[in-house]
DODREN-379655 format. One record per residue (C-alpha): x, y, z. Coordinates in steps of 0.2 Angstrom, whole numbers, plus 5000, padded with zeros to 4 digits. Layout:
N
{px:X; py:Y; pz:Z} .
...
This chain:
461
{px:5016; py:4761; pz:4965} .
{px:5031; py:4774; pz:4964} .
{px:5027; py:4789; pz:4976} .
{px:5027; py:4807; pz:4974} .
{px:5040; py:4819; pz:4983} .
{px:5041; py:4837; pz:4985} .
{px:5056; py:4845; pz:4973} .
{px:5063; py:4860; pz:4975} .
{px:5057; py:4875; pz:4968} .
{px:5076; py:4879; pz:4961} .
{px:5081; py:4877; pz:4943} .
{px:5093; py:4868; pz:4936} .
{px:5102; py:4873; pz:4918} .
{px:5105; py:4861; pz:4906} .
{px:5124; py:4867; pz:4897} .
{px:5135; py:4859; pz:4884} .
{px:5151; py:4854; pz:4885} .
{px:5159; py:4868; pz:4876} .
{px:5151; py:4882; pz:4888} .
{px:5154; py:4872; pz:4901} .
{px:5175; py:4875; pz:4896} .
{px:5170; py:4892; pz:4893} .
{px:5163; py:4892; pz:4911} .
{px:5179; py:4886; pz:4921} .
{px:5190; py:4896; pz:4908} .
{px:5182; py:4911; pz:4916} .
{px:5181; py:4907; pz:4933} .
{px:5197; py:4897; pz:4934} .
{px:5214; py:4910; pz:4933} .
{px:5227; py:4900; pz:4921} .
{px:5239; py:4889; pz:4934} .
{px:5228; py:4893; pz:4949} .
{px:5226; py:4881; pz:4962} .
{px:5210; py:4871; pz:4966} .
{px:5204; py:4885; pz:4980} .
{px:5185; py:4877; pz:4984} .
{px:5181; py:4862; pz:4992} .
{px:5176; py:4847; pz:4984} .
{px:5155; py:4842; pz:4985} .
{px:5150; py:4831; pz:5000} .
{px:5136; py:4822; pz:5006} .
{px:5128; py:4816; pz:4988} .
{px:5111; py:4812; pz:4989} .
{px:5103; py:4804; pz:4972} .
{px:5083; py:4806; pz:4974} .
{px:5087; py:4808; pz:4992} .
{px:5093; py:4791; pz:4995} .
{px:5113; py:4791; pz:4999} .
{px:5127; py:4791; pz:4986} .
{px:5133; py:4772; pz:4981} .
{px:5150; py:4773; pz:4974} .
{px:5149; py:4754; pz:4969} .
{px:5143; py:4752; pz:4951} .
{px:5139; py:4735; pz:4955} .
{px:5127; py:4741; pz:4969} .
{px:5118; py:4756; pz:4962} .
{px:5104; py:4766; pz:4973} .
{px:5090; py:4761; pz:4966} .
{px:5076; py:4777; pz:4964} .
{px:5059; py:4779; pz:4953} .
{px:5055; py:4793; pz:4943} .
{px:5037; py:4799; pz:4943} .
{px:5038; py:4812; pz:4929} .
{px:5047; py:4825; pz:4936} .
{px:5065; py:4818; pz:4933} .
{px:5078; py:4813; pz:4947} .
{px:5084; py:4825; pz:4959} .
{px:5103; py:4826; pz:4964} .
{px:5113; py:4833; pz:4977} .
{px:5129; py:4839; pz:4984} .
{px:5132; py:4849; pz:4999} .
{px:5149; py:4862; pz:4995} .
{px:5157; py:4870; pz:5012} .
{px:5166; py:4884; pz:5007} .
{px:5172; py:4895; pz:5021} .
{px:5170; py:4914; pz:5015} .
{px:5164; py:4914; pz:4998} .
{px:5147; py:4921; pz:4996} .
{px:5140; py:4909; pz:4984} .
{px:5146; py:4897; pz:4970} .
{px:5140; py:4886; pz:4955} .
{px:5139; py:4867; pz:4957} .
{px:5142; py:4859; pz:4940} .
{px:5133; py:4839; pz:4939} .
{px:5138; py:4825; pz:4925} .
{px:5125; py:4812; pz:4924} .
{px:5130; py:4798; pz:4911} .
{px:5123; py:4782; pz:4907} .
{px:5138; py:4768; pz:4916} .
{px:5134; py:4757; pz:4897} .
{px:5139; py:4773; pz:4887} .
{px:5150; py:4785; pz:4896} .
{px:5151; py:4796; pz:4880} .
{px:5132; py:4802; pz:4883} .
{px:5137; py:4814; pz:4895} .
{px:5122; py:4827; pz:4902} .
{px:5127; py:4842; pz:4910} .
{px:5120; py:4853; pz:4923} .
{px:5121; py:4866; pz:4936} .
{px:5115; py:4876; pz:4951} .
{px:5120; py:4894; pz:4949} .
{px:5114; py:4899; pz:4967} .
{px:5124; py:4887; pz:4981} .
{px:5125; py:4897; pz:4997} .
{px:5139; py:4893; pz:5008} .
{px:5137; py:4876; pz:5018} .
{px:5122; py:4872; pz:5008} .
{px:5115; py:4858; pz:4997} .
{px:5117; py:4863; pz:4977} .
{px:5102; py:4852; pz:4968} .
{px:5098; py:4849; pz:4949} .
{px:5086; py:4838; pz:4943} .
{px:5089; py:4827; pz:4927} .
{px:5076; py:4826; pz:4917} .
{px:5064; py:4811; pz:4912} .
{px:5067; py:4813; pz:4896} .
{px:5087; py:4808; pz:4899} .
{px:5079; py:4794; pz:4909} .
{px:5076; py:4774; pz:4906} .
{px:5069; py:4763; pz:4915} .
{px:5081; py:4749; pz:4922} .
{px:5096; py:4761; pz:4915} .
{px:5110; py:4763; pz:4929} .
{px:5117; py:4780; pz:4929} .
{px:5134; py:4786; pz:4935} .
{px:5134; py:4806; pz:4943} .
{px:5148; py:4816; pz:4948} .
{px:5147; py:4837; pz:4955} .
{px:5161; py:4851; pz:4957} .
{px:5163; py:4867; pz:4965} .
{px:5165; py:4882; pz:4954} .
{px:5169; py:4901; pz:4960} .
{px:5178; py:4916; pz:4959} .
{px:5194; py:4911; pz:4965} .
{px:5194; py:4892; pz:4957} .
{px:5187; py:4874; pz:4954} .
{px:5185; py:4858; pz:4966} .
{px:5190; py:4840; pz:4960} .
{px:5174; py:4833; pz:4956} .
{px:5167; py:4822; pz:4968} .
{px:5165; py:4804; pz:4971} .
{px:5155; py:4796; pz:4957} .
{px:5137; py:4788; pz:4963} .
{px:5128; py:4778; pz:4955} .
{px:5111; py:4775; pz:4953} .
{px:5095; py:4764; pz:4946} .
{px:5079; py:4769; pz:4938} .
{px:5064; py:4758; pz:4946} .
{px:5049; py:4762; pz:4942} .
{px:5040; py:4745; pz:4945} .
{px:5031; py:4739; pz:4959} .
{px:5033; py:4722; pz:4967} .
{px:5021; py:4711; pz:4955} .
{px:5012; py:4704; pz:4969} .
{px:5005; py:4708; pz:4986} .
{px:5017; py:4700; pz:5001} .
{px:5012; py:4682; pz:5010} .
{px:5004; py:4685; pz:5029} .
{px:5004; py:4670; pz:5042} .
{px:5006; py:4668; pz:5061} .
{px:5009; py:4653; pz:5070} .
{px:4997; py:4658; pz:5084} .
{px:4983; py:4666; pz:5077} .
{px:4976; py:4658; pz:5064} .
{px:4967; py:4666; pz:5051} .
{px:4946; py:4666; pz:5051} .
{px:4946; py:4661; pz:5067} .
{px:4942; py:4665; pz:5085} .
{px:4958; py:4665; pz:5094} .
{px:4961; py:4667; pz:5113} .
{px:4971; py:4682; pz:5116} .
{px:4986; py:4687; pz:5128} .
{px:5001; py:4684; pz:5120} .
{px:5008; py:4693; pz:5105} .
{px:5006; py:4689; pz:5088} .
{px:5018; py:4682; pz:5078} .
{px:5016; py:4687; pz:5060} .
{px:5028; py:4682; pz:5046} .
{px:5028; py:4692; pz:5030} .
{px:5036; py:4684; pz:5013} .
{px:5038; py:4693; pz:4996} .
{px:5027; py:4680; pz:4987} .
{px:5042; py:4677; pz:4972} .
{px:5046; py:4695; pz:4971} .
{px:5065; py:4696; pz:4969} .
{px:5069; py:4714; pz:4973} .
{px:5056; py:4718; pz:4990} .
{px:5069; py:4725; pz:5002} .
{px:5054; py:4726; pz:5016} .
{px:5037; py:4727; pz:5021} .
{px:5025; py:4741; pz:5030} .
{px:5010; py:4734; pz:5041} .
{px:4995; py:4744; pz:5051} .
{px:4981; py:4737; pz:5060} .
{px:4971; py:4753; pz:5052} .
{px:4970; py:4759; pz:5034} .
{px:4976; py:4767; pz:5025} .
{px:4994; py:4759; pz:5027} .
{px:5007; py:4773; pz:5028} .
{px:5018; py:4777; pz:5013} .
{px:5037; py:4778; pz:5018} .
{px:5044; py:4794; pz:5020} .
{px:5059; py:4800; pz:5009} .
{px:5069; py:4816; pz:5010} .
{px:5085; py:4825; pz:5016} .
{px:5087; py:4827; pz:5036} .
{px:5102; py:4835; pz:5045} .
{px:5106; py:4828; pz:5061} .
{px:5120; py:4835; pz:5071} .
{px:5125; py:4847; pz:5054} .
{px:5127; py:4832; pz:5046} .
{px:5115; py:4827; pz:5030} .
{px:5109; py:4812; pz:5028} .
{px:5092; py:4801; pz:5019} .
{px:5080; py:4797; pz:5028} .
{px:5076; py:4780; pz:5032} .
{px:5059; py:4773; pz:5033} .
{px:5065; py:4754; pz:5040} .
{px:5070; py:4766; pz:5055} .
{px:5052; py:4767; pz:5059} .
{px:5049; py:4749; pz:5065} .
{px:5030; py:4753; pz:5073} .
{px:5027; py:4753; pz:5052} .
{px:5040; py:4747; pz:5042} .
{px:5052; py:4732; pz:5045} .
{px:5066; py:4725; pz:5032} .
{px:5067; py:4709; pz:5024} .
{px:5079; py:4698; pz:5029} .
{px:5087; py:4698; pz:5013} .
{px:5082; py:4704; pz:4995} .
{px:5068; py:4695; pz:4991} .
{px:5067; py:4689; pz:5010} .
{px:5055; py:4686; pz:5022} .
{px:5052; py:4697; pz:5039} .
{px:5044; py:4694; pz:5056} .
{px:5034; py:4704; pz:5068} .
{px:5030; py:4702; pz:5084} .
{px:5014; py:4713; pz:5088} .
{px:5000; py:4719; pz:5100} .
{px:4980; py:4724; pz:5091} .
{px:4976; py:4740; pz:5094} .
{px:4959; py:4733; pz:5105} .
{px:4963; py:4717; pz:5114} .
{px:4946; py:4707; pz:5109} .
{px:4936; py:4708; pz:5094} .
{px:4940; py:4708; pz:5074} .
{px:4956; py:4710; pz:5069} .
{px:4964; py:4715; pz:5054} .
{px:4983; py:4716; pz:5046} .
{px:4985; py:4727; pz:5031} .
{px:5003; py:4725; pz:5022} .
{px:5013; py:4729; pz:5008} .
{px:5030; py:4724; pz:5001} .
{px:5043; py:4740; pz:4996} .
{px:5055; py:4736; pz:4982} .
{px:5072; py:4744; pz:4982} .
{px:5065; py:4760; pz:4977} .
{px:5053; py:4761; pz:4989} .
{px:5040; py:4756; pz:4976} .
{px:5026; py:4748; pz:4985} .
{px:5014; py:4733; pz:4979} .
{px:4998; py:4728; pz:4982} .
{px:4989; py:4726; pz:4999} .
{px:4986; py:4709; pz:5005} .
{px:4978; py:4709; pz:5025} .
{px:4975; py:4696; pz:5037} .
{px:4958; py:4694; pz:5049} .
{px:4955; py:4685; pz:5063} .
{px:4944; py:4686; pz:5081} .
{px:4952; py:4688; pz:5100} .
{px:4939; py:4682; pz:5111} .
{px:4936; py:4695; pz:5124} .
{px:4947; py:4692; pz:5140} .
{px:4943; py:4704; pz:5156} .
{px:4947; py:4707; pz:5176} .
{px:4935; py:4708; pz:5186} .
{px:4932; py:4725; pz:5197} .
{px:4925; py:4720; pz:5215} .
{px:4914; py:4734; pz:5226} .
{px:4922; py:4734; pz:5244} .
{px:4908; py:4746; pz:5251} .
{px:4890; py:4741; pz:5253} .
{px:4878; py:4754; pz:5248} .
{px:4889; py:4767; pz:5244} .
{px:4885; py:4786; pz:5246} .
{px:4890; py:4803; pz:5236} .
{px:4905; py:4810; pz:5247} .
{px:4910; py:4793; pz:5253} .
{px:4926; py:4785; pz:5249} .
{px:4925; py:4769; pz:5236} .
{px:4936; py:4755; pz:5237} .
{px:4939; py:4739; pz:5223} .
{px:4946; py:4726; pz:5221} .
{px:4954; py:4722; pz:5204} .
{px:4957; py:4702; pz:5199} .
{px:4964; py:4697; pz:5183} .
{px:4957; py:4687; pz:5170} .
{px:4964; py:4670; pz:5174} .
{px:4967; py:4666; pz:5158} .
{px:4978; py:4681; pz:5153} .
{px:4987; py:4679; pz:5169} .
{px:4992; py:4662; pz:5166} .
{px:5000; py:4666; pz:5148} .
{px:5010; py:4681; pz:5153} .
{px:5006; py:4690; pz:5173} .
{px:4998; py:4705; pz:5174} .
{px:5009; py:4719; pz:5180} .
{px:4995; py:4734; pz:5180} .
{px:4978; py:4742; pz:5178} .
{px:4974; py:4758; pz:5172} .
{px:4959; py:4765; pz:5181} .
{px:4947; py:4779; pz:5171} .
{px:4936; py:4789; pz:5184} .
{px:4921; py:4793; pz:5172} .
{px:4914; py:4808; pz:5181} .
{px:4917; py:4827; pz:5179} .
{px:4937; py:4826; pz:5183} .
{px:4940; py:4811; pz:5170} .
{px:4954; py:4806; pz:5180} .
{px:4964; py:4793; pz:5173} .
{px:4979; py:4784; pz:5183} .
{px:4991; py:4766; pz:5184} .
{px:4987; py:4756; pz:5198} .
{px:5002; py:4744; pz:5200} .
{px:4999; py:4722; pz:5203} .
{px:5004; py:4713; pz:5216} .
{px:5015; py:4696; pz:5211} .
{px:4997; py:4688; pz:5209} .
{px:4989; py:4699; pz:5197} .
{px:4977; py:4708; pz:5213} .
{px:4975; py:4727; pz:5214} .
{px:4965; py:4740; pz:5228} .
{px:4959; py:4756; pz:5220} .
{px:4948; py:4770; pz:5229} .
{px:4943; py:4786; pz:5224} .
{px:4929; py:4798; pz:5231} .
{px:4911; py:4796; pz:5225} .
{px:4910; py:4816; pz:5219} .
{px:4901; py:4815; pz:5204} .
{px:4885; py:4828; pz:5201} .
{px:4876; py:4814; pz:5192} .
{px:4884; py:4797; pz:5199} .
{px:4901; py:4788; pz:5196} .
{px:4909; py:4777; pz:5186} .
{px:4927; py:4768; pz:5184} .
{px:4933; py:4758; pz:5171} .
{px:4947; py:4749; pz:5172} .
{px:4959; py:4736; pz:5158} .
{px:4973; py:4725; pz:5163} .
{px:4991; py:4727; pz:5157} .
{px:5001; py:4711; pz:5156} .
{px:5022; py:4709; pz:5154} .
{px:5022; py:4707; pz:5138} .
{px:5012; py:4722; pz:5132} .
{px:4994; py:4717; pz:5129} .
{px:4981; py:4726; pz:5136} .
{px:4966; py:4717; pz:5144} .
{px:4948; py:4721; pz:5139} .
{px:4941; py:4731; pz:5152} .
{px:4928; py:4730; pz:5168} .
{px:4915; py:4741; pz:5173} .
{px:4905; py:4749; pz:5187} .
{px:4894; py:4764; pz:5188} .
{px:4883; py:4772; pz:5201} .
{px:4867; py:4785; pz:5200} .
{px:4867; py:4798; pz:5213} .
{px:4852; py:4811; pz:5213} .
{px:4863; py:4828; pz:5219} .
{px:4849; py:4841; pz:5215} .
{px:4842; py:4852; pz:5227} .
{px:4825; py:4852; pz:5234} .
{px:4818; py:4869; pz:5230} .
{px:4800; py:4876; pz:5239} .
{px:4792; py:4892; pz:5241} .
{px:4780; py:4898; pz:5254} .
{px:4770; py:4908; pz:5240} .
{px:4775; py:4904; pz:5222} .
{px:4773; py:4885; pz:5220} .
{px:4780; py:4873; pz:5209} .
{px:4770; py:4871; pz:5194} .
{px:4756; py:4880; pz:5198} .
{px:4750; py:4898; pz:5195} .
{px:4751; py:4910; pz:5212} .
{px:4756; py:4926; pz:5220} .
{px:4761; py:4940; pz:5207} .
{px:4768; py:4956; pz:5202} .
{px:4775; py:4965; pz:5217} .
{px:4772; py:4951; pz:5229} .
{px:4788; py:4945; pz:5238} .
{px:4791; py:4925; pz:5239} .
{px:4804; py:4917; pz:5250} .
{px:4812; py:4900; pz:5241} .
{px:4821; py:4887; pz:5250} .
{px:4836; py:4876; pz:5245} .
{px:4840; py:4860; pz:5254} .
{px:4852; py:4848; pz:5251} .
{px:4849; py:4831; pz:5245} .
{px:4868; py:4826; pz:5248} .
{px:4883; py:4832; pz:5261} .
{px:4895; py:4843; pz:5259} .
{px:4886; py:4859; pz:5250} .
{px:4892; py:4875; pz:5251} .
{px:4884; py:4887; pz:5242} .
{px:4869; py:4888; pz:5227} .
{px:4870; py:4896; pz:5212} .
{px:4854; py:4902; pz:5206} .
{px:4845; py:4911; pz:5191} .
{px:4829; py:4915; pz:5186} .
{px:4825; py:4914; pz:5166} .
{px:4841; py:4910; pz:5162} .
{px:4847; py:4927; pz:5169} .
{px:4864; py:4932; pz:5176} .
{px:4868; py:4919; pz:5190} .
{px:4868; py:4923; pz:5207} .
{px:4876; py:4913; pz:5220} .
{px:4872; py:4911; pz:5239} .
{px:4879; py:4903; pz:5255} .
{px:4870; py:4890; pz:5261} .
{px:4868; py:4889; pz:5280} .
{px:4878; py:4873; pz:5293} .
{px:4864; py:4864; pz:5290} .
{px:4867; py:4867; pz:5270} .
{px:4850; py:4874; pz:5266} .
{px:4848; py:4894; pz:5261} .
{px:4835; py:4905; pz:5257} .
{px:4830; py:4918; pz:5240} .
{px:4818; py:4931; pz:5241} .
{px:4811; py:4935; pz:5224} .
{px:4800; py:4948; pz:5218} .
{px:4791; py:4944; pz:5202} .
{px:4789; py:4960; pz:5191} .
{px:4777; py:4950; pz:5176} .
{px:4761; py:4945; pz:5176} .
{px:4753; py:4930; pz:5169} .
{px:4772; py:4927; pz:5166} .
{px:4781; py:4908; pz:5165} .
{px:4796; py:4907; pz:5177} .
{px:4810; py:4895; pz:5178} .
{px:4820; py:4895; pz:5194} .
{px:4837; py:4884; pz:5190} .
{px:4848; py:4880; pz:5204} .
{px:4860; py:4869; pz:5207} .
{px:4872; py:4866; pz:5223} .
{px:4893; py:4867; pz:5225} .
{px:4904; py:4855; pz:5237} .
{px:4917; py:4861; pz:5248} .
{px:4930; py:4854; pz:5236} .
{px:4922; py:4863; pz:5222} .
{px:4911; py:4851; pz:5214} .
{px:4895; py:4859; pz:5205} .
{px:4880; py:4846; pz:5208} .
{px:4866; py:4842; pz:5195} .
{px:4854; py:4857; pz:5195} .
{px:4836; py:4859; pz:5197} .
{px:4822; py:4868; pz:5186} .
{px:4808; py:4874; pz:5197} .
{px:4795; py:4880; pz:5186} .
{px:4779; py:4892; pz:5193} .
{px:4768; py:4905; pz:5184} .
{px:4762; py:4924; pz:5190} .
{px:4744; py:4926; pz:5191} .
């Protein structure tokens, strides 16, 4: 299907042959010499001039006409007119004129030539010229061009020698794709995604270095890759995006034009392939220092060595880090058990050729509220009341606390320095009776952590 570019918003003038001698008459003194520089970089619907007839730039046209341009580089004068000639190369005598009234200095004059001067399969010959106060350019090189407006009858072939389709394939080494054009003669290429939609190739003008020049979209080789001829197949050697589970590969072939076919895809299943994660403390404890060790899947190792792990710490910091292998796949990792509610660590396998094992897991459950008492309001029940005192307690279920932070009722929060032995104590002063009160507190480590917090819930006679 031909896509859909962005044209500029300028417009180009359609002129006869006669105003157009009427034009350089007046803007050409009689035996002056050519003064302006002849056009450059010409772009024909924003793929590069061809100056071979015999090997036009082949471009679709969806409704809006083919754009052409040609960048003039004159030094002082503050703008000029680009003149075009578009012809069809099997009758030169139909010549269509045009022009860009408005080209500033060292920029791009465009015209677009309309549809209606347009066939489908016709080539086309162009050509652009300076024109300004002080005189005419040559014109420029002549390009030539193709109209394609017809996608590649039939979607591209998909195989792979090592994963073969409908079926459940051990993973760990890359898969080997190879794409054919299924008898289309003119598929220049193919685009591929493990998700859909697949993307649609990107076509335009970018300057690099000052220098204009088409995009490319078979530049982009995490996307597109080029036939090995016209009409040719392609390989790919790629990596899933999850290393076990379904898979699927969705392609399309591109023509010349960058028309693009149907979709064809290719499913199959990678059986799940893991290291193991190994706890080297016994009973571990909030505050205490954990310690793994990380084995790879024996399987994954043996197909292509396992060169690293990445480690996700699942707790408040969501720390994420590369642990390196050792020459047999093995790994240590540690990291402080710090979590308010418990910890967890998560870790896949890397191997040397790119895949990415399925990951292990290990989580603990740590209970980091404080206990919380009172010597007249207690928990749950209905005591003491307005304008009677109550002292309330907090004590530490785990080491290392610093300070509570404390609110009653969801009021602004107070905090509080809790004592060497980690405990510290509230007074609190009801001023509600028959009144609900919810006493929230929660605990903060000496490196900053804030522990799970604690509702204590009493009533006001």
């Amino acid at each position: 299907m031909p896509i859909s570019l962005p044209r500029r918003s300028r417009t180009a003038t359609l002129i006869g042959l006669s105003v157009l001698g009427l034009a350089l008459a007046a803007t050409t003194p009689a035996g002056a010499a050519t003064a302006q520089p002849t056009p450059i970089y010409l772009f024909s619907a924003y793929q590069a001039c061809s100056t071979d007839a015999t090997a036009p730039s082949y471009v679709f046209e969806s409704g809006v006409g083919i754009a052409l341009d040609g960048q003039v580089n004159p030094a002082d004068t503050p703008f000029l007119t680009e003149l075009f000639q578009v012809w069809p190369v099997s009758d030169p005598t139909q010549v269509t004129q045009l022009s860009d009234a408005s080209v500033f200095p060292r920029t791009a004059g465009s015209v677009t030539v309309p549809s209606a001067d347009l066939v489908e399969g016709q080539t086309y010959a162009w050509q652009a010229q300076a024109v300004g106060a002080d005189g005419t350019s040559p014109w420029s090189a002549t390009c030539y061009f193709t109209v394609d407006n017809t996608p590649p009858s039939s979607a591209p072939t998909i195989t792979s020698a090592n994963y073969p389709a409908g079926q459940v394939d051990q993973g760990g080494a890359r898969i080997q794709f190879t794409l054919g054009a299924n008898g289309v003669n003119d598929v220049a290429g193919y685009a591929f995604s493990w998700t859909q939609p697949v993307p649609l190739p990107r076509l335009g003008i970018v300057v690099t270095n000052g220098v204009p020049q088409a995009l490319d979209p078979f530049t982009d080789t995490t996307q597109f890759v080029r036939a090995s001829s016209l009409g040719g197949s392609a390989t790919l050697s790629l990596l899933p995006l999850e290393g076990a589970g379904p898979q699927t590969l969705s392609v399309y072939s591109l023509d010349r034009a960058f028309n693009v076919s149907s979709v064809a895809t290719y499913s199959f299943f990678i059986k799940g392939s893991a290291s193991t994660l190994t706890p080297l403390v016994q009973s571990p404890k909030f505050g205490q220092q954990m310690e793994f060790l990380l084995r790879p899947d024996p399987t994954l190792q043996a197909i292509s060595p396992i060169v690293s792990y990445t480690v996700q710490i699942l707790d408040s910091t969501q720390e994420t880090f590369t642990v390196k292998a050792s020459s047999d796949g093995t790994a240590e990792v540690a990291f402080n058990l710090d979590g308010a509610n418990g910890d967890s660590i998560s870790v896949s396998s890397t191997s040397a050729n790119g895949w990415v094992g399925g990951g292990a897991f290990w989580s603990t459950f740590f209970d980091t509220t404080p206990t919380v008492g009172s010597d007249v309001y207690l928990e749950g029940q209905t005591s003491g009341g307005v304008g009677i005192p109550g002292t309330f307690t907090f004590a530490p279920k785990v080491k290392g606390i610093v300070s509570y932070t404390y609110s009653f009722n969801d009021g602004t929060p107070v905090t509080v320095a809790a004592g060497s032995n980690g405990t510290a104590q509230i007074t609190f002063t009801p001023d509600q009776s028959g009144a609900f009160y919810d006493l929230n507190v929660y605990g903060t480590t000496r490196e900053g952590v804030h522990l799970a917090a604690y509702d204590y819930i009493f009533f006001t006679n």
